[in-house]
N, C-alpha and C positions, 0 to 999 in steps of 0.2 A: 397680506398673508400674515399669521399674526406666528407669535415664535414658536407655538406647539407645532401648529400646521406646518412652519419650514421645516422642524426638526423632524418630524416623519416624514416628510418629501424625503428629505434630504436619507434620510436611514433605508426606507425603500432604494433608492436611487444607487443607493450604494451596496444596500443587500443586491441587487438586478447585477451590478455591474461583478461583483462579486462572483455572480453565480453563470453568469457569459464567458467569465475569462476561465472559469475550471471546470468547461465544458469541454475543451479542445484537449485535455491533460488528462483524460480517465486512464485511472491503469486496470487491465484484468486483477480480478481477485485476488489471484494464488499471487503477484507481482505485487501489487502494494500489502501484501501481507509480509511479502518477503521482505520488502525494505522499511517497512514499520519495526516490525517484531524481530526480522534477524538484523535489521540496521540499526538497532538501538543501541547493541555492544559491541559491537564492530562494526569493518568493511561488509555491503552488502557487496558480497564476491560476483562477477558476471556468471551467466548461468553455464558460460562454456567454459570455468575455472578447470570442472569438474567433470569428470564422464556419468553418465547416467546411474551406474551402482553405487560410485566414491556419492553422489548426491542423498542418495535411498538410505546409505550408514549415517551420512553426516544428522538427514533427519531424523534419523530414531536417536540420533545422540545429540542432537540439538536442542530436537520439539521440547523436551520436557521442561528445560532449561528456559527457555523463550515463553512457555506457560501457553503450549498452542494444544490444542484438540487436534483427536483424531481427525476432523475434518478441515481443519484450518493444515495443519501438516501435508496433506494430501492433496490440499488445492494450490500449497506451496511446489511440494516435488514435481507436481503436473506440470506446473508452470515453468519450473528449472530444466525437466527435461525436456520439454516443446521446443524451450526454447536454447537447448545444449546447441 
């Protein structure tokens, strides 16, 4: 096997292995938005910090801040109250 041929084996092999192990770890949407976008400047706070309306202020006073759309924001508070 000459060294091109090992070194895409090898890049394959490890792209595979890569993409098995963040199989098991998917987060819903509106959750890895939240701890991307609101976990960047702070604690992403648990979603039961919060009662469901204190969550609904936080986002309209958050989103803008965080740089989220109207549907990024929505898929966030969905997620925060599902899961209050």
């Amino acid at each position: 096997m000459g060294a091109r041929s090992f070194i895409a084996a090898a890049a394959l092999g490890l792209l595979a292995a890569c993409g098995a192990a963040s199989q098991g770890t998917l987060r819903p949407p509106g959750e890895a938005l939240y701890v991307d976008r609101c976990g960047r400047c702070h604690e992403a706070y648990p979603a039961h910090a919060y009662a469901d309306g204190q969550w609904a202020g936080v986002m309209r006073r958050m989103a803008p801040e965080a740089g989220l759309d109207e549907p990024e924001a929505g898929a966030i508070l969905a997620w925060l109250v599902e899961n209050n």
